[in-house]
C-alpha positions as CSV (number, residue, x, y, z in Angstrom):
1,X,86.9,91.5,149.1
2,X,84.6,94.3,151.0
3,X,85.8,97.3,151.0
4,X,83.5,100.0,153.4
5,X,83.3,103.8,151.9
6,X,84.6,106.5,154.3
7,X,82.1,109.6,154.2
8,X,84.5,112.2,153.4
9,X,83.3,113.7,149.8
10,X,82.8,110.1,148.6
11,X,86.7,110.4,148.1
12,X,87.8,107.3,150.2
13,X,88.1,103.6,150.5
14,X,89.1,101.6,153.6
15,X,90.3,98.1,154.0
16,X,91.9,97.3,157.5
17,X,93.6,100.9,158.2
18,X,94.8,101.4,154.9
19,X,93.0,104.5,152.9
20,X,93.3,105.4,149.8
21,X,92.0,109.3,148.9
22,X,92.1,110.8,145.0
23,X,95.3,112.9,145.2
24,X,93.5,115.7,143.7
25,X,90.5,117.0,145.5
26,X,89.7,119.9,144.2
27,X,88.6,120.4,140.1
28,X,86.7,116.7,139.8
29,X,85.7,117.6,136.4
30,X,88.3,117.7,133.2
31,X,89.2,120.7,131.0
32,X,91.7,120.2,128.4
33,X,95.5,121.5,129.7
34,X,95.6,124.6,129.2
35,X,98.0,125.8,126.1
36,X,100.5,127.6,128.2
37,X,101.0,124.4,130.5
38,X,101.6,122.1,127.2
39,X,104.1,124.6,126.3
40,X,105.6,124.9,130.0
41,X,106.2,120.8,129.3
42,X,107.5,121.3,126.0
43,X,105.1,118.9,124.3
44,X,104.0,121.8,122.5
45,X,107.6,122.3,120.7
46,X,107.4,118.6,120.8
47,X,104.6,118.2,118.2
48,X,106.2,121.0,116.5
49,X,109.5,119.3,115.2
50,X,108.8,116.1,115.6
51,X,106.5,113.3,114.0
52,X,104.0,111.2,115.4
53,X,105.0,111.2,118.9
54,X,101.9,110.6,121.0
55,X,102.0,107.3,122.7
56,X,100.8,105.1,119.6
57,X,101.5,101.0,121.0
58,X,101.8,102.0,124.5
59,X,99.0,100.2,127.0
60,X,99.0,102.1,129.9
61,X,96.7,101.6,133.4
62,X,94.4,104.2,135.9
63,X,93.6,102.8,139.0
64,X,91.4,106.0,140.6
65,X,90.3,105.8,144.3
66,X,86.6,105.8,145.2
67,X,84.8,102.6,144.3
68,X,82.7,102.3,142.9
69,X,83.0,105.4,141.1
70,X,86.5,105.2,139.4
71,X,85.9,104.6,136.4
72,X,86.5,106.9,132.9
73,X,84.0,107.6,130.3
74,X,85.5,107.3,127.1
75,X,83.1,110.3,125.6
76,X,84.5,112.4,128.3
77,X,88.1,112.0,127.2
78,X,86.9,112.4,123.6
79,X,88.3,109.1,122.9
80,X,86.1,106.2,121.2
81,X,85.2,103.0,124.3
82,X,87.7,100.5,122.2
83,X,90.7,102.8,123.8
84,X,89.3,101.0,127.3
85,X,90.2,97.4,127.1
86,X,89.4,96.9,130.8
87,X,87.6,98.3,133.8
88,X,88.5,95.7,136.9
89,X,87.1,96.0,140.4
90,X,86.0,93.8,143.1
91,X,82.9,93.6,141.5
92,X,84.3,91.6,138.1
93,X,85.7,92.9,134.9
94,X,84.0,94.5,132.1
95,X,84.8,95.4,128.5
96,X,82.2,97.7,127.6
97,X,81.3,101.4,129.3
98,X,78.7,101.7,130.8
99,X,78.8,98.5,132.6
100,X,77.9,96.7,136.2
101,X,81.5,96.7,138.0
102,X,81.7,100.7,138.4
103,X,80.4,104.1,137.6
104,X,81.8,106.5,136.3
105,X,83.9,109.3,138.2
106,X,84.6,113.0,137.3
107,X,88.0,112.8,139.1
108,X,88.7,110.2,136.7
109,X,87.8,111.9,134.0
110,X,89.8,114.1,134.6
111,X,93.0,112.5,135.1
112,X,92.6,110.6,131.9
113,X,92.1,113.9,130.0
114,X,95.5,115.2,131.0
115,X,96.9,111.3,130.6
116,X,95.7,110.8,126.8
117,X,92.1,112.4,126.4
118,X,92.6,113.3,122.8
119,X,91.5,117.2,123.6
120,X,94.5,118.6,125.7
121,X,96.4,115.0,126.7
122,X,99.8,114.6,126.4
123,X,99.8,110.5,124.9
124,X,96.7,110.9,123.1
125,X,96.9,107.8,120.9
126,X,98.3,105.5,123.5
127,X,97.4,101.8,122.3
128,X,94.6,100.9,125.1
129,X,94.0,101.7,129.4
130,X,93.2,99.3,131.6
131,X,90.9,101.3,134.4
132,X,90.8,99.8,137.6
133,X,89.5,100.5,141.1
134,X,92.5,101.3,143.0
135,X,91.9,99.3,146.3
136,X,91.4,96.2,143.8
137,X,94.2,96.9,141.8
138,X,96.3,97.3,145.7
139,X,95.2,94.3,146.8
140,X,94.9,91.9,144.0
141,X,97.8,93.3,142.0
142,X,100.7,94.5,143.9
143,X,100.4,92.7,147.1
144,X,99.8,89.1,146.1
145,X,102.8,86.8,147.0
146,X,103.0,86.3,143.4
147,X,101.4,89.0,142.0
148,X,99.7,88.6,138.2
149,X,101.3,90.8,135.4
150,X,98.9,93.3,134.1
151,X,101.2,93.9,131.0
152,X,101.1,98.0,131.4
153,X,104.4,99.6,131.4
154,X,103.2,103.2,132.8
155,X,100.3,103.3,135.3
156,X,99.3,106.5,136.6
157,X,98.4,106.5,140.3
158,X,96.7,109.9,141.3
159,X,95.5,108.7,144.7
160,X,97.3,108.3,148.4
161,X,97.8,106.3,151.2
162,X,96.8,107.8,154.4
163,X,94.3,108.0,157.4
164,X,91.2,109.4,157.1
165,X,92.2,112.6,158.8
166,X,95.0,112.9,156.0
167,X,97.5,112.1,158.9
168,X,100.3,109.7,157.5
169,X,100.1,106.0,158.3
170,X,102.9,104.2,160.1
171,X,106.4,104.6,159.1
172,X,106.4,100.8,158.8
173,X,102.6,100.9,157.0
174,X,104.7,103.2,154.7
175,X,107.8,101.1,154.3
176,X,105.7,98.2,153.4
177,X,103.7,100.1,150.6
178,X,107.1,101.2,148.9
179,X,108.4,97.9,149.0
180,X,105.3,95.7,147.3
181,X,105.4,98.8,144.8
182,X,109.2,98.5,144.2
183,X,108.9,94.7,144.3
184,X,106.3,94.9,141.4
185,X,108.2,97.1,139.4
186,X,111.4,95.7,139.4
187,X,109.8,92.1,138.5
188,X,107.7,93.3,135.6
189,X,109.6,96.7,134.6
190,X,106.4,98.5,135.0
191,X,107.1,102.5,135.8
192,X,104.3,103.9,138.9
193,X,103.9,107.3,137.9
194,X,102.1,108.4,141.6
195,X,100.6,111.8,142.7
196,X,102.8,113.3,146.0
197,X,99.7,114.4,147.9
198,X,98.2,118.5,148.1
199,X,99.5,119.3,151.8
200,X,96.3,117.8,153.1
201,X,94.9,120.4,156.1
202,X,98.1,121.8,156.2
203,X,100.1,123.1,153.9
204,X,103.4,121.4,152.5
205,X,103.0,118.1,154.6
206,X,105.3,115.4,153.5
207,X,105.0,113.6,150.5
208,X,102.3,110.4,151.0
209,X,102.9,106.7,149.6
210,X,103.0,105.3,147.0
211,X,104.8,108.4,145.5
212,X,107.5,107.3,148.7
213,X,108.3,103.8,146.8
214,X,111.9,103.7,144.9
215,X,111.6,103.0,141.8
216,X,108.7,104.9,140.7
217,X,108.4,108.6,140.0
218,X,106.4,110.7,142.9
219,X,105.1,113.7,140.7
220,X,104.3,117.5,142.5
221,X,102.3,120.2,141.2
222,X,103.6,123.2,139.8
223,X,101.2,126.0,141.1
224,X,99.6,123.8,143.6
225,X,99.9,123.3,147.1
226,X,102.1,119.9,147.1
227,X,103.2,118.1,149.8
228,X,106.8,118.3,149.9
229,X,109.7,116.5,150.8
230,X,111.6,114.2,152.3
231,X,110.3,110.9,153.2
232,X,109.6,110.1,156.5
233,X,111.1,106.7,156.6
234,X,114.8,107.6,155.8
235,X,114.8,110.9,154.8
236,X,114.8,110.4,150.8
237,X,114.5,112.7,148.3
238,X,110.9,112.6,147.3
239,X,108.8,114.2,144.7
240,X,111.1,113.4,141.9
241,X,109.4,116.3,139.2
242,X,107.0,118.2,139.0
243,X,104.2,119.3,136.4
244,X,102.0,122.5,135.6
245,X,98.5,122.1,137.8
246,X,96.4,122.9,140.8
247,X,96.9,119.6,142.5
248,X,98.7,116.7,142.0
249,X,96.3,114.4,140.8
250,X,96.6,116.2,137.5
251,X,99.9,116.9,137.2
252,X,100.7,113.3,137.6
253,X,98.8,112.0,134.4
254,X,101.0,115.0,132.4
255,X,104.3,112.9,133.5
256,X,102.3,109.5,133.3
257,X,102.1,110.6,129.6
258,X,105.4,111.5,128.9
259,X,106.9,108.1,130.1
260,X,104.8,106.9,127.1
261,X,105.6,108.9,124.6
262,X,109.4,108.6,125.3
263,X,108.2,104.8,126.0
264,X,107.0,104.9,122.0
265,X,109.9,107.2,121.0
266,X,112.6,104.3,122.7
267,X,110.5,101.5,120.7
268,X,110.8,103.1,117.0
269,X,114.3,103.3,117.0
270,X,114.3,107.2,118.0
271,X,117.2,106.3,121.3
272,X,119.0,103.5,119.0
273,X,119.1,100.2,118.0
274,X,118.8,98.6,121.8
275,X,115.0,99.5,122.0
276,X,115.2,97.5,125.5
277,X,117.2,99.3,127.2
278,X,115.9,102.9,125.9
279,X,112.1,102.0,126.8
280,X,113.2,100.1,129.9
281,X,111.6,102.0,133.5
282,X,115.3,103.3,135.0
283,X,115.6,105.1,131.1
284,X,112.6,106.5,131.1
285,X,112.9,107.7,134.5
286,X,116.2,109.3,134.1
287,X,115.2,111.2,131.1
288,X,112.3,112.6,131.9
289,X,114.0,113.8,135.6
290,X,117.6,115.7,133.3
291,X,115.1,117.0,131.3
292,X,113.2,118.8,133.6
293,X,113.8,122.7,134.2
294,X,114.4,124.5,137.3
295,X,112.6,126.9,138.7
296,X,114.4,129.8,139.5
297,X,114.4,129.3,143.5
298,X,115.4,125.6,142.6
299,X,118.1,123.7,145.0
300,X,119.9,120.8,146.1
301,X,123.2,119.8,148.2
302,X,125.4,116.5,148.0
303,X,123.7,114.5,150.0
304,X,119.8,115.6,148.7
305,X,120.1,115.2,145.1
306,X,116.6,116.6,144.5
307,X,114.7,119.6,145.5
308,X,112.1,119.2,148.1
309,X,109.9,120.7,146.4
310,X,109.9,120.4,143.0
311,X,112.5,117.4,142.6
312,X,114.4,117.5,139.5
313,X,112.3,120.1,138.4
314,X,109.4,121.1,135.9
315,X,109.0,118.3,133.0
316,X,110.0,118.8,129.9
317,X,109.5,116.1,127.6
318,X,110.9,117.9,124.7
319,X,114.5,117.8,126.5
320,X,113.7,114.7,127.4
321,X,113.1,113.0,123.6
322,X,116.2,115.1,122.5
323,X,118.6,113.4,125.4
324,X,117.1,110.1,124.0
325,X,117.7,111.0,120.5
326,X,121.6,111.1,121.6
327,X,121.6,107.8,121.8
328,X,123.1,105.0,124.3
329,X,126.8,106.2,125.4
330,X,128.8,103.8,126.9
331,X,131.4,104.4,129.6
332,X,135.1,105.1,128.0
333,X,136.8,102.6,130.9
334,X,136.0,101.2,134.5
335,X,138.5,101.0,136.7
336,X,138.6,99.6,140.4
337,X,140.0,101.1,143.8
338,X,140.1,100.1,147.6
339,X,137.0,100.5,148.8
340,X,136.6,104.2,150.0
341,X,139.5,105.0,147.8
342,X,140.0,108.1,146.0
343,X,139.7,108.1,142.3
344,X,140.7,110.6,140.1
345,X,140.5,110.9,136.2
346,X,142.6,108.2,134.8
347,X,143.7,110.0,131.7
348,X,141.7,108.0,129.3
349,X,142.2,109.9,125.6
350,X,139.0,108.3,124.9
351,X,135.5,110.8,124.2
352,X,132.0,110.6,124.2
353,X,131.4,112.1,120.8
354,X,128.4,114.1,122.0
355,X,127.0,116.1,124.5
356,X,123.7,114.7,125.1
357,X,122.5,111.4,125.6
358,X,122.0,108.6,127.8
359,X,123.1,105.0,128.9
360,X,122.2,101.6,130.3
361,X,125.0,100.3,132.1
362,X,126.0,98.0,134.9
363,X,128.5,99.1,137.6
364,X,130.3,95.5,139.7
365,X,132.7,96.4,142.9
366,X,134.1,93.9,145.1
367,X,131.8,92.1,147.6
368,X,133.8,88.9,149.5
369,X,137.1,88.5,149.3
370,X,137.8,90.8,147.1
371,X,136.7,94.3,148.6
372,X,136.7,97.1,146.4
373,X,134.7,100.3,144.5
374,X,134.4,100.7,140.9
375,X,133.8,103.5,138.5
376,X,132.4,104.2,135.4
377,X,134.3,106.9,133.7
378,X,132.7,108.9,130.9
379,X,135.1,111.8,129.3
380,X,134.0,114.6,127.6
381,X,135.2,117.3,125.8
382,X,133.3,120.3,126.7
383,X,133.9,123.1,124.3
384,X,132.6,125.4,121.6
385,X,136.2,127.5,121.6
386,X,134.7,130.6,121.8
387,X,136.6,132.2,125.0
388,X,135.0,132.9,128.2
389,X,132.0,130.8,127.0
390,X,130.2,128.9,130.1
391,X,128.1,125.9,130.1
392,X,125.4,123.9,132.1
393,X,126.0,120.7,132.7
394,X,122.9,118.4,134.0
395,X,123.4,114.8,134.5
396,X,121.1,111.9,136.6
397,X,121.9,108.5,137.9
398,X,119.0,106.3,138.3
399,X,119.3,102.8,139.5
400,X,116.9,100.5,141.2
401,X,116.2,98.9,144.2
402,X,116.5,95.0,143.6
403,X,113.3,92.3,144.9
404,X,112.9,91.6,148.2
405,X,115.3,94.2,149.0
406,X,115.0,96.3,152.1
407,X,118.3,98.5,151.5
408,X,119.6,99.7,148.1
409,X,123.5,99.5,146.5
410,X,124.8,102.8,147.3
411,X,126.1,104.7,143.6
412,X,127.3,108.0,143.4
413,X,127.8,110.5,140.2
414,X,131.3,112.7,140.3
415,X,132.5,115.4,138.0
416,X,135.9,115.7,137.6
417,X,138.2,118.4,135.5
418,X,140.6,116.1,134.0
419,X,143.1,119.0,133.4
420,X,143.9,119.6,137.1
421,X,142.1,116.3,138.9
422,X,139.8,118.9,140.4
423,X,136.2,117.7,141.5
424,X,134.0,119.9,140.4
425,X,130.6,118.4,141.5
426,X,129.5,115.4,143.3
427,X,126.1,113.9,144.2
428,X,126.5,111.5,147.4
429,X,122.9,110.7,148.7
430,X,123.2,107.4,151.1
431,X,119.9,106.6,151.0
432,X,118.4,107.7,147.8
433,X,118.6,105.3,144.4
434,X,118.9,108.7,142.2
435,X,122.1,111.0,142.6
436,X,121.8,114.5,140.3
437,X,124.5,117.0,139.3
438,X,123.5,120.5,138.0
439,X,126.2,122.7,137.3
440,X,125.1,126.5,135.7
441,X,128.2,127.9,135.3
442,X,130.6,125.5,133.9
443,X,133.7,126.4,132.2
444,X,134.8,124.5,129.2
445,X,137.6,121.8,129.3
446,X,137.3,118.0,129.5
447,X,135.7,116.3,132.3
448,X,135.7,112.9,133.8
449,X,131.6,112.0,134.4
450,X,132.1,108.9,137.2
451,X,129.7,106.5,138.2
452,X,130.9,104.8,141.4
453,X,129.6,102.0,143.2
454,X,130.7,101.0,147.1
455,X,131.6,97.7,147.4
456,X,132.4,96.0,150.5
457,X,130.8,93.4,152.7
458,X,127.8,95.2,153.2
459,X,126.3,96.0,149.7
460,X,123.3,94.3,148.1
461,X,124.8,92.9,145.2
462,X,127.9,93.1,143.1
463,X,126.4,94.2,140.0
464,X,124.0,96.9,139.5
465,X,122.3,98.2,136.3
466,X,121.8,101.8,136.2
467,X,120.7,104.4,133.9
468,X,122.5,107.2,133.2
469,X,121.5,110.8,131.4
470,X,123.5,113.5,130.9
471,X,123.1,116.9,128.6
472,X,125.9,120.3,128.3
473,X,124.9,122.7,126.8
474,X,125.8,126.9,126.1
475,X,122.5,128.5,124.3
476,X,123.8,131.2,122.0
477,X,121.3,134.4,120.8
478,X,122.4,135.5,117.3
479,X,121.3,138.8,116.1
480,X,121.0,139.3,111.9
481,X,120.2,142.7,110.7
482,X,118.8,142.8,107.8
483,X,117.3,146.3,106.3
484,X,115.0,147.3,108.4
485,X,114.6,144.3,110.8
486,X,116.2,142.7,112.9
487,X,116.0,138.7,113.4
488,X,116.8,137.0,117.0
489,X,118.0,133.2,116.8
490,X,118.7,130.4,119.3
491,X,118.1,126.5,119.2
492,X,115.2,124.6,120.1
493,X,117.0,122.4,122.5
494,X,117.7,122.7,125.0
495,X,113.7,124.2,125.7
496,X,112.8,126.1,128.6
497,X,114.5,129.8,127.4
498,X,112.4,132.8,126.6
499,X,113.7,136.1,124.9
500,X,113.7,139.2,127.0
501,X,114.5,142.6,126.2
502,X,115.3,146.3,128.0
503,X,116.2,149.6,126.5
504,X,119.5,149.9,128.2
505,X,121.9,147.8,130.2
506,X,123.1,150.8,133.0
507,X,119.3,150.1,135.1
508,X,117.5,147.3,132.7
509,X,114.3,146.7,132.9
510,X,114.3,143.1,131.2
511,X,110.8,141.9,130.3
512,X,109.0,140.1,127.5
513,X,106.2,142.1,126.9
514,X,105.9,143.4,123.6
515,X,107.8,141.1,121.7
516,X,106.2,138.9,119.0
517,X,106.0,134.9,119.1
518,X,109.3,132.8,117.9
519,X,109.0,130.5,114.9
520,X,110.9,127.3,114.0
521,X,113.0,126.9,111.1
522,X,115.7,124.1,111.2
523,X,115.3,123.5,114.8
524,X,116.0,127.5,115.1
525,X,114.2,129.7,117.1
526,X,113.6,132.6,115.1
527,X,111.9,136.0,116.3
528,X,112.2,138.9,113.8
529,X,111.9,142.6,114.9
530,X,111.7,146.0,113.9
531,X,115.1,148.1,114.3
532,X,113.2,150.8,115.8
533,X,112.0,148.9,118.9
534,X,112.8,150.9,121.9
535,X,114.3,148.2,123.5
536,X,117.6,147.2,121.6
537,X,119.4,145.1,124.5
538,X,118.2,141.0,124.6
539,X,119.3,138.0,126.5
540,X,117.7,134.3,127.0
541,X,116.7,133.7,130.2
542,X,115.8,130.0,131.8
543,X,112.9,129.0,133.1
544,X,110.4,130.7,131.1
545,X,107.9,130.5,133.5
């Protein structure tokens, strides 16, 4: 195939009206992540209590835009040229770096230094990367009518679909990119981790395909100047996280990387015994969105489970390992009701025995002639009986949708007080294939957590298989004295909490300055100070950025 190069900074390919630009124009050339962004993503605390997490047995792929410069040299990402099994383009396949089917590109340099370059990447011993040219790997990958598996679970995608004056293609154009991507994925469980776009010429323009497609994960930049949603096709909720960088061609990789290390962390046993189901692309999704951390100015509504900015938040991978490490829940019982039924806790004494975890689950309502919903219930008992304490409750629902598919099964998460039948929280997107709860304030009792599924004539399918992660938690801040110090502790998980302090609570001034560093002990937090500090009043505060 011929592919003609657009003169716009060497940063585009054309085939027909399709254009594919690097998602990340600005800062071609890598620098390791800084250390305050690995921290922001918790794969700082990561490394600290845990072992050996870092993508080990994962093959991931990079398609980068700009052929024939898109491909990564291995000295640049500090890792040795085995790491690169492949580097596939139009012009052949090669195995070896330098070579005659590419040259190399400092855009994708730098994506693959965030990705797993072994100086500042987040999987840096993933197994082997398949580099490819993006319009190849579009044309001769995704949209074949039977389209070759390339045997990569996680690609990272830090390039867009758009026309060369950054204007978005066709609605349709776009519909048809999101279902070839959605197609793929779904048929060979393969997770597109894709950049959202920078805003192009103007700022916050609306996110760009193929970070539009369903089942992937459409990644913003925290700090940058993203493009925002939602889509323009149906109105979708679209980024689904975001990541600490100036544009999102680098964020992305950061979340590209996490899938594989909680991709590595499923496979060892760290989720369970059912290593498919914890490594499988709905899981890994769903994890890495409850785990992310809202900003402060972070906000959603019942029918727009997401932010339009920054999704389900900032990643956190930490979080995200420790929901896995709760292991596979399973629903308590499933019960049926006419379709658009109400359905209230059903008084189950059943419990799931913790508070953070996950599941991989199908939900089956009634299609023809039997016509009706069903629900997943999940019952916990949310309590640390210490009066007046509150909790947060964060929970997503990730399903897919199916081959060939152009509408989705339509799920929905509830939360339900079982002592009164109240509904305390709902997520009821109609056109989104991820439905989000997050409650800040929740008072403890036992809750009914429902996973509902319309049946009726009209849905896809019967049966759908969903992924489900859910986490409640109240962070305590102990304070020891001991002689002449004075020792602040909290736990590790959930991350995202700093310590602040102010001399007095009638005007406080709360701030961090001035406060030493925490260390671990026991999956503590521990931060010892001086009983003569001026400031004697603390309190944990969330985000810590």
């Amino acid at each position: 195939m011929i592919f003609s190069i657009i003169p716009m900074n060497n940063l585009m390919i054309q085939k027909s009206v399709l254009v594919l630009i690097l998602a990340g124009s600005a800062g071609l050339f890598w620098t390791p992540s800084r250390a305050q962004d690995l921290n922001m993503i918790g794969l700082t605390l990561l490394r600290t209590v845990t072992t050996n997490i870092n993508g080990a047995g994962i093959n991931v792929a990079q398609p980068e835009a700009a052929a024939p410069t898109f491909e990564v040299n291995p000295t640049a990402v500090n890792q040795p040229a085995s790491l690169f099994l492949t580097y596939t383009s139009a012009s052949g396949t090669a195995t070896n770096f330098p070579n005659s089917v590419g040259s190399e590109s400092g855009h994708a340099n730098g994506v693959g230094g965030y990705f797993y370059g072994l100086s500042g990447g987040v999987a840096t011993n993933v197994a082997h990367v398949d580099n490819y040219d993006a319009g190849y790997f579009y044309y001769n990958i995704i949209t074949p009518l039977i389209p070759p598996s390339i045997n990569d679970p996680v690609v990272n995608q830090s390039f867009i679909f758009c026309n060369p004056d950054w204007s978005h293609e066709s609605v349709s154009m776009e519909q048809n990119i999101d279902s070839q991507y959605d197609d793929y994925a779904a048929q060979y469980n393969t997770l597109f981790v894709s950049g959202a776009g920078n805003g192009g010429p103007t700022n916050q323009a609306q996110v760009y395909p193929p970070a539009t497609c369903y089942n992937g994960l459409g990644v913003a930049a925290y700090g940058g100047s993203s493009c925002i949603g939602p889509t323009l096709d149906n109105g979708r909720c679209k980024p689904d996280i975001t990541a600490p960088a100036g544009a999102t061609s680098f964020s992305t990789p950061q979340v590209a990387g996490a899938a594989a290390l909680l991709m590595q962390a499923g496979l060892r046993g760290d989720g369970g015994n059912d290593t498919n189901s914890a490594t499988g692309p709905r899981t890994l999704k769903v994890l890495l969105l409850n785990g992310a951390v809202k900003p402060a100015n972070w906000t959603n509504a019942n029918s727009s489970p997401l932010d339009a900015r920054y999704g389900a938040g900032v990643l956190n991978v930490f979080n995200a390992c420790k929901q896995l490490a709760g292991g596979k829940r399973s629903y308590i019982v499933s019960t049926t009701v006419g379709t658009g039924g109400a359905h209230p806790p059903t008084g189950a004494s059943g419990t799931i025995p913790v508070l953070s975890g996950w599941d991989f689950n199908t939900n089956t309502s009634g299609k023809l002639p039997a016509q009706f919903d069903a629900v997943n219930h999940y019952y916990f008992n949310v309590t640390n009986n210490l009066p007046g304490t509150k909790y947060t409750a964060t929970t997503t629902l990730v399903w897919n949708r199916q081959p060939n598919q152009a509408a989705i099964n339509n799920l929905n998460l509830f939360l339900y007080n079982c002592a009164n039948s109240n509904l305390v929280a709902c997520s009821t997107s109609l056109v989104d294939n991820v439905e989000h709860i997050y409650v800040p304030q929740l008072a403890q009792g036992r809750y009914d957590l429902q996973v509902w599924k319309a049946g009726g004539a009209g849905i896809v399918s019967a049966a759908e298989p969903y992924a489900l992660a859910f986490e409640f938690f109240s962070e305590t801040l102990s304070i020891v004295q001991s002689g002449t110090n004075t020792t602040l502790k909290w736990p590790v998980y959930p991350a995202g909490f700093m310590v602040e302090s102010t001399a007095n609570l009638v005007a406080p001034n709360w701030t961090a300055s001035g406060l030493p560093p925490a260390s671990i002990t026991n999956n503590m937090n521990s931060l010892k100070l001086n009983t003569t500090n001026a400031n004697q009043f603390f309190r944990l505060r969330r985000p810590n950025f």
